[in-house]
matplotlib code that plots the C-alpha trace (Angstrom):
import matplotlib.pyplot as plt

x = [0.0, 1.2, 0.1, 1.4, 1.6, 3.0, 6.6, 6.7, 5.0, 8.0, 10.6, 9.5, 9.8, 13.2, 14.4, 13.1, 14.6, 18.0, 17.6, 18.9, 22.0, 22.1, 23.8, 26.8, 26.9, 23.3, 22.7, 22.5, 20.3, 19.0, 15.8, 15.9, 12.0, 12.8, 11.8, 8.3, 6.3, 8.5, 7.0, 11.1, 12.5, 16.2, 18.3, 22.0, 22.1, 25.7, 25.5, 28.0, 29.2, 31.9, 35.3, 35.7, 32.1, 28.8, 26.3, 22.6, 20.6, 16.3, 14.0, 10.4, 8.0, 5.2, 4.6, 2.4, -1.1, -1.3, -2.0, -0.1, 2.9, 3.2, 6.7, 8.1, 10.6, 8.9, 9.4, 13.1, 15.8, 18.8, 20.4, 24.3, 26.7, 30.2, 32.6, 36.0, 34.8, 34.8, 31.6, 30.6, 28.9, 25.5, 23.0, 19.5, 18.5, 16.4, 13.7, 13.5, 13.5, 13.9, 17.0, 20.3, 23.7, 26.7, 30.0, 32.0, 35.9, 38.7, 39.4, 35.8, 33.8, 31.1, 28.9, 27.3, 23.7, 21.5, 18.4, 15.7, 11.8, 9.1, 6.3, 2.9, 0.5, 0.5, 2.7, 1.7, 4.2, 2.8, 3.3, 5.1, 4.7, 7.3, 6.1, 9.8, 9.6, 10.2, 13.5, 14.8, 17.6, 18.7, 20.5, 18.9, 17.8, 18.0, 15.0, 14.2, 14.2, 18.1, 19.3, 20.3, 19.4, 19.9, 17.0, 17.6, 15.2, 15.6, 12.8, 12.4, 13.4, 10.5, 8.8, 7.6, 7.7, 5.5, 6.5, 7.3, 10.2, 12.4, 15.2, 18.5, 19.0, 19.9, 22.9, 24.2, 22.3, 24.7, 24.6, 23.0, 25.5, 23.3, 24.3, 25.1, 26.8, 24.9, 21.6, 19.9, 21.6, 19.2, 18.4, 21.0, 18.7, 17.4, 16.9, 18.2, 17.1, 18.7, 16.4, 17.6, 18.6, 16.1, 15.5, 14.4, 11.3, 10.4, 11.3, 9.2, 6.7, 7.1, 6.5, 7.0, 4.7, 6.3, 4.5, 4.8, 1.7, 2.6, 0.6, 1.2, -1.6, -1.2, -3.8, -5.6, -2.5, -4.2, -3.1, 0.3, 2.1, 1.9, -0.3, -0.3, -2.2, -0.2, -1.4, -0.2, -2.3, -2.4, -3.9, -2.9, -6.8, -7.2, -4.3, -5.8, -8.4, -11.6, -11.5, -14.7, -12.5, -9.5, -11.7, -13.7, -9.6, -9.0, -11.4, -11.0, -7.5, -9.5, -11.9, -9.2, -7.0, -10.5, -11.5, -7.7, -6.4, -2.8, -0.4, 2.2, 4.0, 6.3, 4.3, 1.7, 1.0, -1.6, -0.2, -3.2, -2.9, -5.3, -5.3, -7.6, -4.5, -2.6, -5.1, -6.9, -5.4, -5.5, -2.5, -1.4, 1.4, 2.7, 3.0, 1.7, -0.6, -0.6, -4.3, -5.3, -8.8, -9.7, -8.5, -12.0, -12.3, -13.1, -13.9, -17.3, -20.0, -21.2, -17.3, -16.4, -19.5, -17.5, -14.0, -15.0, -13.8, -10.6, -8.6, -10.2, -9.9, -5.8, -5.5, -7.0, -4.7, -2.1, -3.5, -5.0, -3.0, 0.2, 0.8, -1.1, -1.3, -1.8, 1.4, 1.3, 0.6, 3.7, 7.1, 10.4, 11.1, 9.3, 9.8, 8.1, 4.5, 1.4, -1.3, -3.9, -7.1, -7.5, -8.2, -11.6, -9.8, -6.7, -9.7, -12.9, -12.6, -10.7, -13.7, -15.8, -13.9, -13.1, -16.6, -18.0, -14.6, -15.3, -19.1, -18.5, -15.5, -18.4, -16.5, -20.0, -23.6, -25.5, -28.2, -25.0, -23.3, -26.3, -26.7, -23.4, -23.7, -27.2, -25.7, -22.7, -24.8, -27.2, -23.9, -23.4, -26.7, -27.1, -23.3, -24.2, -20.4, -21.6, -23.2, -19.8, -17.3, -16.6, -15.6, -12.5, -11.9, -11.9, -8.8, -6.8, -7.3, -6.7, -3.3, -5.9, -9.0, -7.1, -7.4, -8.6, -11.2, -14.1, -16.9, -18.9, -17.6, -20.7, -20.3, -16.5, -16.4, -14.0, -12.5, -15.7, -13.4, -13.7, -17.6, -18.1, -16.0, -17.6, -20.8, -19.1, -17.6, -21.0, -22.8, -20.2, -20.1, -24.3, -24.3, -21.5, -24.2, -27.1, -25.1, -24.4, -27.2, -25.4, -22.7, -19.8, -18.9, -16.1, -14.5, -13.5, -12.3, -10.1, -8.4, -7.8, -6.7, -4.8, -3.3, -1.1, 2.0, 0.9, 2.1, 4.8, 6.6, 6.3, 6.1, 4.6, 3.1, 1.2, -1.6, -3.9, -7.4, -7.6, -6.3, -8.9, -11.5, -10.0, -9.8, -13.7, -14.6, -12.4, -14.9, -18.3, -18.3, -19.9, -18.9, -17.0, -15.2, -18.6, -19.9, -17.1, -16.1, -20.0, -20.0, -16.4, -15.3, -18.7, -20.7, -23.7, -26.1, -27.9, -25.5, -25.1, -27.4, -28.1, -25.9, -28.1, -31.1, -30.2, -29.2, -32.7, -32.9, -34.0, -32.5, -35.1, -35.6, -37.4, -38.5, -36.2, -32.8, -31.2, -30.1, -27.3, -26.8, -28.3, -25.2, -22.8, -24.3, -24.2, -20.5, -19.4, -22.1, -22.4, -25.2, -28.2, -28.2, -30.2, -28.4, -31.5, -33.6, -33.1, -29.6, -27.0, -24.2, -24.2, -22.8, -24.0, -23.1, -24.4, -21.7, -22.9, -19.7, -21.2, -24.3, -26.1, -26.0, -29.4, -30.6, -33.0, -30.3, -28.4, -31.5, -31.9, -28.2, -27.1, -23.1, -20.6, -19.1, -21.9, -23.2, -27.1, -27.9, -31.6, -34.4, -37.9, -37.4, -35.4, -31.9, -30.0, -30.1, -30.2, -33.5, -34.7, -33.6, -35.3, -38.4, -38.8, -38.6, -40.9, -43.4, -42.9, -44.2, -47.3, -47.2, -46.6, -44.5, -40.7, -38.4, -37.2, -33.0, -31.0, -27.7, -24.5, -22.2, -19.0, -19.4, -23.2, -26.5, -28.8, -32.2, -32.2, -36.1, -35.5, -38.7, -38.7, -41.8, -40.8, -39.8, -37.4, -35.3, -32.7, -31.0, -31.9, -32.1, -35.0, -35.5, -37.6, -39.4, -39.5, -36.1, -33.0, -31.1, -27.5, -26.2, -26.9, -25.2, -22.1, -21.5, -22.2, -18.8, -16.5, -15.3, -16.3, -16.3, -14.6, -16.2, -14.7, -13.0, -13.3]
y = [0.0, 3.2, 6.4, 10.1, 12.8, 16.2, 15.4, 12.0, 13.9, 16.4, 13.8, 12.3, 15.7, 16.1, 12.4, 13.2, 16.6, 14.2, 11.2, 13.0, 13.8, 10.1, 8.7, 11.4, 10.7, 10.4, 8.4, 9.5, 8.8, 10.2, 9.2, 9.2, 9.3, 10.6, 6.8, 7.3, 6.5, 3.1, 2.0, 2.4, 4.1, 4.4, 5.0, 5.6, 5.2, 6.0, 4.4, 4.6, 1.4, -0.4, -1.7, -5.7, -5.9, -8.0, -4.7, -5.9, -3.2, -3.7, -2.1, -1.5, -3.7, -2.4, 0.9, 3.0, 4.1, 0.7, -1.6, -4.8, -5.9, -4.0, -3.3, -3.1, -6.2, -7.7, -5.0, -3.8, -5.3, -4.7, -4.1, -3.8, -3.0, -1.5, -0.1, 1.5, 0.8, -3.0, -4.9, -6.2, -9.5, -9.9, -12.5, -11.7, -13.2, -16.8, -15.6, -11.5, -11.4, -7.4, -7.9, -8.0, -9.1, -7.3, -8.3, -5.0, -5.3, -3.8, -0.1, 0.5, 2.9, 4.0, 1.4, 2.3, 1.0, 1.2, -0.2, -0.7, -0.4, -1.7, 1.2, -0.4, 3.2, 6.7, 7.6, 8.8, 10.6, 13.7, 12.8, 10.7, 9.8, 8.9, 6.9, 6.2, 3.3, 2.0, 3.0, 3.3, 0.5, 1.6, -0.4, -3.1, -3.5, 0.4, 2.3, 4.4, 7.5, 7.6, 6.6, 9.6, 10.4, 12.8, 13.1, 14.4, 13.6, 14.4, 14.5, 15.9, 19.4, 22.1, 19.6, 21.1, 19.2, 19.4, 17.7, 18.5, 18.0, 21.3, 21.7, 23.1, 23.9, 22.0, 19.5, 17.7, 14.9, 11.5, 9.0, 5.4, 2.7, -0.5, -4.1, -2.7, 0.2, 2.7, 0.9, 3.8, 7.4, 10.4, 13.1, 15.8, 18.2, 16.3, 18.8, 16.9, 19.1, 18.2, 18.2, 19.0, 16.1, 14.1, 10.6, 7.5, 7.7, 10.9, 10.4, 7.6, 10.0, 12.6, 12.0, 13.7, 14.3, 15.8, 16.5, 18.9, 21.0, 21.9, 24.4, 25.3, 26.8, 28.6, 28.4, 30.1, 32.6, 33.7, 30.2, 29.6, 27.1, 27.5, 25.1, 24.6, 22.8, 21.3, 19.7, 18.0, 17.0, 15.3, 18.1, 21.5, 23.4, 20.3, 21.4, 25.2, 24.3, 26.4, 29.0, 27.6, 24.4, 26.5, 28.4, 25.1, 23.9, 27.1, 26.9, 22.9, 24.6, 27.3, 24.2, 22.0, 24.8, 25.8, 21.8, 20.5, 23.8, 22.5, 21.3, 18.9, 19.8, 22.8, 23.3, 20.8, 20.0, 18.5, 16.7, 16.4, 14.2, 14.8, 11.9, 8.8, 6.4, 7.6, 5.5, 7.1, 7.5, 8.7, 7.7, 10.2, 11.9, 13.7, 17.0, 16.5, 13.8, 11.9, 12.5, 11.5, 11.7, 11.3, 14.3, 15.9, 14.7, 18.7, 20.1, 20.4, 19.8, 16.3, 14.9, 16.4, 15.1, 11.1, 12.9, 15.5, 14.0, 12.9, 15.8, 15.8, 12.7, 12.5, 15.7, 14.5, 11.9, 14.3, 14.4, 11.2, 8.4, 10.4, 12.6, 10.1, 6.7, 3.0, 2.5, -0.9, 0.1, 2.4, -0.1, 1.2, 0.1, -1.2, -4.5, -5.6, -6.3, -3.9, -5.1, -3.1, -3.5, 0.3, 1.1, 2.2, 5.0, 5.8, 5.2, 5.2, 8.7, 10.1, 8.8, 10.5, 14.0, 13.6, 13.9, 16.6, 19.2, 18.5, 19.3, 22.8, 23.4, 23.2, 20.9, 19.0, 20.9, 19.7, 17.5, 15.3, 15.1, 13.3, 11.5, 9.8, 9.1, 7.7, 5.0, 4.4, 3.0, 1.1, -0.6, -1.5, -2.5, -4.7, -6.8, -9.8, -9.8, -8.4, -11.5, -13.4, -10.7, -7.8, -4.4, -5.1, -7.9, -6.4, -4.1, -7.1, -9.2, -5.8, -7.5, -10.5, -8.0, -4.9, -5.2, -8.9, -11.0, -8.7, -12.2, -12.7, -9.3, -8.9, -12.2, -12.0, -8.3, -5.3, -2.6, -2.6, -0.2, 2.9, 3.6, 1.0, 3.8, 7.1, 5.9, 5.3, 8.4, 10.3, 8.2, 9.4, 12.9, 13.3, 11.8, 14.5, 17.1, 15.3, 14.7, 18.6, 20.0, 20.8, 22.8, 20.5, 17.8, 15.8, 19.1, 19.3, 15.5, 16.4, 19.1, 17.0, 13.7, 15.0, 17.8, 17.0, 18.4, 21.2, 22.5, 19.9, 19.7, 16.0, 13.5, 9.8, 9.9, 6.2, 5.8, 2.7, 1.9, 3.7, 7.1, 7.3, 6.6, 9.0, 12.3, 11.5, 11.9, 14.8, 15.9, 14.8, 11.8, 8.4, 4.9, 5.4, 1.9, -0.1, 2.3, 1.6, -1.8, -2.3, -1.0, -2.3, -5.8, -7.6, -9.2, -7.4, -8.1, -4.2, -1.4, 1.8, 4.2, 5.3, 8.8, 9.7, 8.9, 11.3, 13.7, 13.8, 11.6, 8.5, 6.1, 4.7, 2.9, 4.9, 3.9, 6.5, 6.9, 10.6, 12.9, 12.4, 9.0, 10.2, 12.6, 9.5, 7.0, 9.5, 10.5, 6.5, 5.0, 2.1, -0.6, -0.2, -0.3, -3.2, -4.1, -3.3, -5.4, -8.0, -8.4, -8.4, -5.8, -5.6, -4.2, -1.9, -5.3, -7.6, -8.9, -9.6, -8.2, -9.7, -11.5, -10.0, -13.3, -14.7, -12.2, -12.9, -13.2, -15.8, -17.9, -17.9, -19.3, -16.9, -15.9, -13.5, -13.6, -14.8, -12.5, -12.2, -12.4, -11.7, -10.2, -11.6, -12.6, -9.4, -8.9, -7.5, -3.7, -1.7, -0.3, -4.1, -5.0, -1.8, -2.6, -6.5, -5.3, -2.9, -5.1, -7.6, -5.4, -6.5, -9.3, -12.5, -14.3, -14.3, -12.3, -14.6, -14.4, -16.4, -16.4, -17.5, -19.7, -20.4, -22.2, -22.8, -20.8, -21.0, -20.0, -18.7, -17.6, -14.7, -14.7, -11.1, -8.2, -5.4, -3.0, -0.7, 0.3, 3.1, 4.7, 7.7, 10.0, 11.7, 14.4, 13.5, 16.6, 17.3, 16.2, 18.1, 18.4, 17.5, 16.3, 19.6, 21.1, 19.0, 20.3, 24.1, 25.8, 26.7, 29.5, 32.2, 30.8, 32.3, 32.1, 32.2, 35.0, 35.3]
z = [0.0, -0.9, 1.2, -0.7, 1.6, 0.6, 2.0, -0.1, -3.2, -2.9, -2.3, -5.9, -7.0, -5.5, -7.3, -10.7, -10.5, -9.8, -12.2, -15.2, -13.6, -12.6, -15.7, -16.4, -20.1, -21.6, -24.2, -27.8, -29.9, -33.4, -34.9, -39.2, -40.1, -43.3, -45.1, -43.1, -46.4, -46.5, -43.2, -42.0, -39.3, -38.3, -35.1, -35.2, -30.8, -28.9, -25.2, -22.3, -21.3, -19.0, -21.2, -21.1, -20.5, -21.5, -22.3, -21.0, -23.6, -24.0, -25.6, -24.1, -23.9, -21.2, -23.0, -20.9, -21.6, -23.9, -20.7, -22.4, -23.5, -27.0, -27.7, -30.9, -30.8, -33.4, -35.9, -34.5, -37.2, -39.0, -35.9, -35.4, -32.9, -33.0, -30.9, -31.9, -35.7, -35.2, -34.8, -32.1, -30.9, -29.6, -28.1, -27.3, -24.0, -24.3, -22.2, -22.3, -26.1, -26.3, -24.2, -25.7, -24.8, -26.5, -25.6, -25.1, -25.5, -23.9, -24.4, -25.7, -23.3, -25.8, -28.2, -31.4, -32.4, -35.6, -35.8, -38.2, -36.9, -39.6, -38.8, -39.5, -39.5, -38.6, -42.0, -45.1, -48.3, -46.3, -42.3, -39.8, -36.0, -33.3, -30.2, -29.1, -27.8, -31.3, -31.6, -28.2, -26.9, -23.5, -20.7, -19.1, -15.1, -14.4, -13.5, -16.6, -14.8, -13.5, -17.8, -19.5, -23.0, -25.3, -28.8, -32.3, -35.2, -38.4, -40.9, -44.5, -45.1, -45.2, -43.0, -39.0, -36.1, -33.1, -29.7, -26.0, -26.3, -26.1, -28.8, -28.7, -32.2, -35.3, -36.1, -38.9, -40.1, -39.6, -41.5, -41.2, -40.5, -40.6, -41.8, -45.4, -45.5, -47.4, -47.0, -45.9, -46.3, -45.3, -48.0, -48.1, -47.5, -44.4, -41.2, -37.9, -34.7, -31.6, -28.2, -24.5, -22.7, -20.5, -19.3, -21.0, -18.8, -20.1, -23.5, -24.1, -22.7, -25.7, -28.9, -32.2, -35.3, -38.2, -41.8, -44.9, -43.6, -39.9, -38.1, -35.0, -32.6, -29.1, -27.2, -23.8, -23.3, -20.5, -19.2, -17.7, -17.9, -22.0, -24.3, -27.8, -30.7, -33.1, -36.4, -39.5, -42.0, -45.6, -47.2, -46.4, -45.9, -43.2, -41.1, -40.9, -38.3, -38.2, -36.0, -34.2, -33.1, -32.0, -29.6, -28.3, -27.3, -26.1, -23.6, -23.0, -21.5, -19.5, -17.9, -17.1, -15.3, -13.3, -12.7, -11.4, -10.1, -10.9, -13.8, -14.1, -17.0, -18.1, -21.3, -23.1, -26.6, -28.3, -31.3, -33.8, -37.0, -39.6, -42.4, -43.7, -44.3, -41.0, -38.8, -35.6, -32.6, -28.7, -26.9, -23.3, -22.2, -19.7, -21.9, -24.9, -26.0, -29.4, -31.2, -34.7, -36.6, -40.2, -42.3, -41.7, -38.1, -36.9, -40.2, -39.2, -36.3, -37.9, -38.1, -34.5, -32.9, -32.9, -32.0, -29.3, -26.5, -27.9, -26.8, -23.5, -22.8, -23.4, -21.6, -18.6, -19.0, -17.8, -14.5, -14.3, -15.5, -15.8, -12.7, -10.8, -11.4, -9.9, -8.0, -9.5, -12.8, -12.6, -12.9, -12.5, -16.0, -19.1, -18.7, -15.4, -16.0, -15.4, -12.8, -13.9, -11.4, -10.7, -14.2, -13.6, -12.3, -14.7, -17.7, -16.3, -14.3, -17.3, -19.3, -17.6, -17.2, -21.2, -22.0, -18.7, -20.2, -23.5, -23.2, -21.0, -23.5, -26.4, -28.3, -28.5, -27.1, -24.1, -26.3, -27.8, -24.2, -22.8, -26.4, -26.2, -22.6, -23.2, -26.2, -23.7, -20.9, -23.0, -24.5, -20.5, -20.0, -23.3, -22.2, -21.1, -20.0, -17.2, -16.1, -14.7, -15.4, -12.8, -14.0, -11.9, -13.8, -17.3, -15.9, -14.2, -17.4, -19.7, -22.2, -22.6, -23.8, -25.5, -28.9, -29.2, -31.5, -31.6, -31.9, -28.8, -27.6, -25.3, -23.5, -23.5, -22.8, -23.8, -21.9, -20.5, -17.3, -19.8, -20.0, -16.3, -14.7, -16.1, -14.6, -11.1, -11.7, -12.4, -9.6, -7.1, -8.6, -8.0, -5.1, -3.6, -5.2, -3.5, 0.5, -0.1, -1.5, -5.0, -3.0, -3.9, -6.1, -7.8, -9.3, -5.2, -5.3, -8.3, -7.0, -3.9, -5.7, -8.9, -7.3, -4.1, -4.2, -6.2, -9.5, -10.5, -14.0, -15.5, -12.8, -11.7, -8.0, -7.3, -5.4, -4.3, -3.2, 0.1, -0.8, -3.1, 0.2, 2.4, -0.5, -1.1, 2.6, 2.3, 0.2, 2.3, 4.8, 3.4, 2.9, -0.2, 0.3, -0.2, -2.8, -4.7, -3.6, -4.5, -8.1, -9.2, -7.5, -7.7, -10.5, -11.4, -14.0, -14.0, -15.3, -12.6, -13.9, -10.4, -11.8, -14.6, -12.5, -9.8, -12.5, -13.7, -16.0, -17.3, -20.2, -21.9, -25.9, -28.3, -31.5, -33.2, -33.1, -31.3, -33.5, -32.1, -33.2, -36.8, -37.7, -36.2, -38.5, -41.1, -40.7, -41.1, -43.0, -40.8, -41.3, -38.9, -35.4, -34.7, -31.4, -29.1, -31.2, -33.5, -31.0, -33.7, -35.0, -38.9, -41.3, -44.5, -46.5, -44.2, -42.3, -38.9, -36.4, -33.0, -31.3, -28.5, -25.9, -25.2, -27.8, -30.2, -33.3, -30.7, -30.0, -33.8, -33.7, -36.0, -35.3, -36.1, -39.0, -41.2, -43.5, -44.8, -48.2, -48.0, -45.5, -46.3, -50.0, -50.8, -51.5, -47.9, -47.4, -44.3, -45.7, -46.0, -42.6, -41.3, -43.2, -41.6, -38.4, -38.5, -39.9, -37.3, -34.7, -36.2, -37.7, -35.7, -38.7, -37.9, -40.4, -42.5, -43.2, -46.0, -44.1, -45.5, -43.2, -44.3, -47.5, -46.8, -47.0, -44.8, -44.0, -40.5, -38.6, -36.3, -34.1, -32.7, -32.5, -30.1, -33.2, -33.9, -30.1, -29.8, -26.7, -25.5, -21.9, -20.9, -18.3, -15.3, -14.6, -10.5, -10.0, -9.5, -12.9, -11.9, -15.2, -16.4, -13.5, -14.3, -18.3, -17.2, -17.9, -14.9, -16.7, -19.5, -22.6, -25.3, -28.8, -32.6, -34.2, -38.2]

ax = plt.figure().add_subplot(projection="3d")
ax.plot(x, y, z, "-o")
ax.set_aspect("equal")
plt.show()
């Protein structure tokens, strides 16, 4: 158990202020990401080491904020080591596979590396993205805060670069020196930009986007420390940003100073990728976080809707998850496994502070707030996950869910700990309202949580279970251990909606969907949503994604995978689907599918008459109106200059 206190808070302070100076001679290393568009990446790397010597170097494997064991080692190659000129041998380790042994020989006190990293995304002839883990090699069993390490990049000329990181100036770019000399040699025009040295932690905390249209935004000068917006995109226009957007993250700066009344960085950035073959993204840092959309993802109100609490969301991060995070999700390297059973609160209350900043920072209106938080909970309460998996659970077992076989989702469940936790968080956050007749809430929690120790530049101070306890009946005095204990460790059919409730609302199913949920289906038309009734997800060609357990498409014995081919005699179309099931409503016959499994088709009967069912909240008049308490800005809003 781990109990901060303002002297242990400044003590961590004290040792990260300390750790660079740890290693004498940093490491250097310079990332080439001018071969972006050939999914390569380079790293000539210079590291310290002890003559007549084995060198233990690794490269990360537990990245943070991706809650498994990610690391690149799969895509690392072409990697060579030399000392004095002369190659040197190497060994990777039978067990740790992203170790390495190098033998060092006598006389040699420095090692050279180059390595390759095969980059699967987040490049196009236009952009590039460093998470730099994927090129880092760094010595082995040392806390990654007390190694030393000195950045450059260098990326195609006329290209900008936006990152946290704070340069020095610009160097000469050095050439590759990989298995085949001349392999790789950066353009001559190439620009290499040296950064101020800093730690391994903390560089694997700051990444870089780089790209021929680079704008660079400041943001809520008002605001100190300094925050900035910076954008690459494939198409220049994209990377302008409208001026409505700028001010909407203007004031999601404003909201966040007034909800945490501290900052633990020295300056943040929000990198923003704009691009349809760069992939999405939303990955946290400690000052700067890593965001990417679809080229149009804030070109307008219908394409921001699905991405408004992206920024948000990563921002809180910086409190939440960053500044303060699970002591036992917080190793002294990145190769010790993650144990991840608070992440209900690194996610879930960032979920849930994402969407509340993004909302009074009018990044989306009040109707598409309670919109996206009504098709959230209905997602909870139509998992039949839920039925022997505990939120807990789905954080403990995180590696095992991230990213895995989407069939049977529902029964199997996801990172159910994101959208689980934002309604703890909003069921604490009423009830706070409720014990003190609206006069505080979890605004006073936050400050009280994520901010102990005050402003701090980038630092990592752990927390468990019972902290979190004792700063809510800091706030007001109630059995916070069983309300949480309650709502998180157990196994509970019926999703918490006991926070909308007492915010005044109800979530029921209408027979229409939200308009809400009308501009999302618009913006990625998707197939229909037929989850709440006929029980399935499927696509605009028919390809059913997942089955609702017990639902009516699982009692059919339909499963994922398949794909239907017809809907009552006609040839599959959303319209068709929509059609059959509003006919059954009233007519007692089944609708009638043609289903093709695997190599077979098949007729399948899918007996179901309740009509057409979307999520939605409604207000119930005579009660106090809490959620919309909760999205009212904290501060003045500022709004869009032509």
């Amino acid at each position: 158990m781990l109990k901060q206190s303002r002297s242990l808070v400044a003590a961590a302070v004290l040792a990260c202020g300390m750790s660079v100076h740890a290693q004498k001679t940093p490491i250097q290393i310079t990332a080439d990401l001018t071969e972006g568009v050939r999914h390569l990446y380079h790293a000539e790397i210079d590291i310290p080491v002890k003559p007549d010597s084995t060198a233990d170097l690794i490269t990360p494997k537990w990245i943070p904020g991706t809650h498994a064991p990610g690391g690149p080692i799969g895509a690392i190659t072409g990697v060579v080591f030399t000392g004095n000129g002369e190659t040197l041998k190497w060994r990777r380790d039978d067990v740790e596979l992203a170790e390495f042994h190098v033998t060092v020989p006598k006389g040699v006190t420095s090692i050279h590396a180059h390595l390759d990293c095969i980059i699967p995304g987040r490049v196009t002839s236009k952009m590039s993205v460093l998470e730099w883990e994927h090129l880092m090699l760094y010595p082995a069993h040392v806390p990654v805060k007390e190694i030393a390490i000195q950045p450059s990049v260098t990326v195609p000329a006329g290209w900008g670069t936006g990152t946290a990181l704070k340069p020095v100036g610009t160097v000469p770019t050095p050439k590759t020196t990989g298995v085949l000399e001349g392999a790789h040699t950066p353009p001559a025009d190439a620009v290499t930009t040296k950064y101020d040295v800093t730690t391994v932690e903390q560089l694997e905390d700051s990444p870089v986007i780089t790209g021929k249209y680079f704008h660079e935004f400041a943001l809520a000068p008002e605001i100190s420390p300094k925050h900035f917006l910076d954008v690459v995109a494939d198409e220049p226009e994209d990377a302008k940003m409208r001026p409505e957007t700028l001010a909407e993250i203007g004031n999601l700066v404003r909201e966040a100073d007034a909800n945490y009344g501290s900052h633990h960085y020295n300056e943040y950035h929000f990198l923003l990728t704009l691009s349809d073959r760069a992939g999405g993204e939303g990955l946290e840092h400690g000052q700067s976080s890593d965001n990417g959309t679809g080229e149009k993802g804030f070109a307008d109100d219908v394409h921001q809707l699905a991405e408004a609490d992206l920024l948000a969301h990563e921002f809180t991060h910086s409190w939440n998850g960053k500044y303060r995070r699970p002591a036992r999700l917080y190793q002294p390297d990145f190769a010790t496994p993650q144990q991840g059973d608070l992440m209900w609160v690194y996610e879930g209350m960032t979920q849930y502070w994402g969407n509340v900043l993004a909302a009074r920072a009018g990044l989306k209106n009040a109707e598409g707030y309670r919109d996206l938080l009504a098709l959230s909970a209905a997602q909870l309460d139509y998992k039949r996950g839920r039925n022997w998996r505990s939120t807990e659970d789905t954080g403990i077992a995180g590696s095992l869910i991230r990213g895995g076989n989407p069939q049977w989702m529902n029964w199997r469940r996801g990172q159910d700990y994101y959208q689980e936790g934002e309604l703890v968080w909003l069921d604490a956050d009423t009830l706070i309202r409720k014990l003190t007749d609206n006069k505080k809430s979890l605004t006073d929690f936050a400050k009280i949580f994520l901010g102990k120790g005050g402003n701090t530049g980038p630092l990592i101070v752990g927390y468990e279970f019972p902290e979190i306890v004792a700063d809510l009946n800091q706030v007001v005095k109630y059995d916070w251990d069983k309300f949480l204990r309650d709502r998180i460790n157990g196994v509970d059919p019926q999703v918490d909606l006991d926070g909308i409730e007492r915010g005044g609302y109800k979530l029921v199913y209408q027979d229409h969907p939200s308009k809400s949920e009308r501009m999302l289906a618009g913006s990625r038309r998707g197939g229909l949503n037929v989850w709440y009734s006929l029980g399935m997800r499927v696509s605009g060609e028919g390809l059913i994604g997942d089955v609702l357990w017990d639902g009516p498409s699982d009692r059919a014995k339909l499963a994922p995978s398949e794909k239907i081919v017809s809907v009552n005699g006609q040839a599959f179309s959303a319209d068709a689907l929509k059609a059959a099931i509003v006919k059954a409503k009233t007519d007692p016959a089944p609708i009638h599918l043609l289903v093709q499994q695997e190599d077979a088709i098949l007729p399948v009967d899918v007996n179901y008459h309740d009509g057409e069912r979307y999520a939605v909240l409604v207000r119930q008049e005579g009660t106090p109106a809490y959620l919309d308490d909760i999205i009212k800005p904290l501060t003045k809003p500022e709004t869009a200059t032509k």
